[in-house]
C-alpha positions in Angstrom: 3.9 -3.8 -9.9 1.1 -3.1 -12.4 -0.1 0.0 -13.9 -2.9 -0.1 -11.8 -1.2 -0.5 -8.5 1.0 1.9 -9.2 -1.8 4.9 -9.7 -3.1 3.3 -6.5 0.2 4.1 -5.0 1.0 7.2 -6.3 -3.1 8.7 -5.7 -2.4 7.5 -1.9 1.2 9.4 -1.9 -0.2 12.4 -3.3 -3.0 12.3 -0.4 -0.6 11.8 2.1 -2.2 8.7 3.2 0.2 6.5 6.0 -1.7 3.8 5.3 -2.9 1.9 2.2 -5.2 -1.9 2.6 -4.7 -3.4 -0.4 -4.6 -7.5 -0.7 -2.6 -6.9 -4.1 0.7 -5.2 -2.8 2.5 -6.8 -0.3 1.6 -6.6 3.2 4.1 -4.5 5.1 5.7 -2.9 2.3 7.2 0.8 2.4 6.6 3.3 -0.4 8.5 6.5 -0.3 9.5 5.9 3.5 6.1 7.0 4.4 3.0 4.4 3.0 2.8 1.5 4.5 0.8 -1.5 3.0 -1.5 -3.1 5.0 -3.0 -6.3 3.9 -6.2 -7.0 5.6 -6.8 -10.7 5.0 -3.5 -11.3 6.2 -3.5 -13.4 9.9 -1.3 -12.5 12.2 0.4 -14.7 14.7 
């Protein structure tokens, strides 16, 4: 993960966001059993 994603991360922790779109970070991933990555350009089937 870069520097940059990881402030990303850590800002939406701090927040207490559930949810962060990002198209960077993987889609689904977990962070701290709480924030979820959600990839938005990601179709589902």
């Amino acid at each position: 993960m870069s520097h940059w994603d990881a402030l990303v991360v850590a800002a939406a922790l701090l927040s207490g966001c559930d949810t962060l779109y990002s198209e960077d970070l993987q889609d689904g991933q977990v962070f701290e059993g709480s924030l979820r990555v959600n990839n938005p350009f990601v179709l589902s089937g």
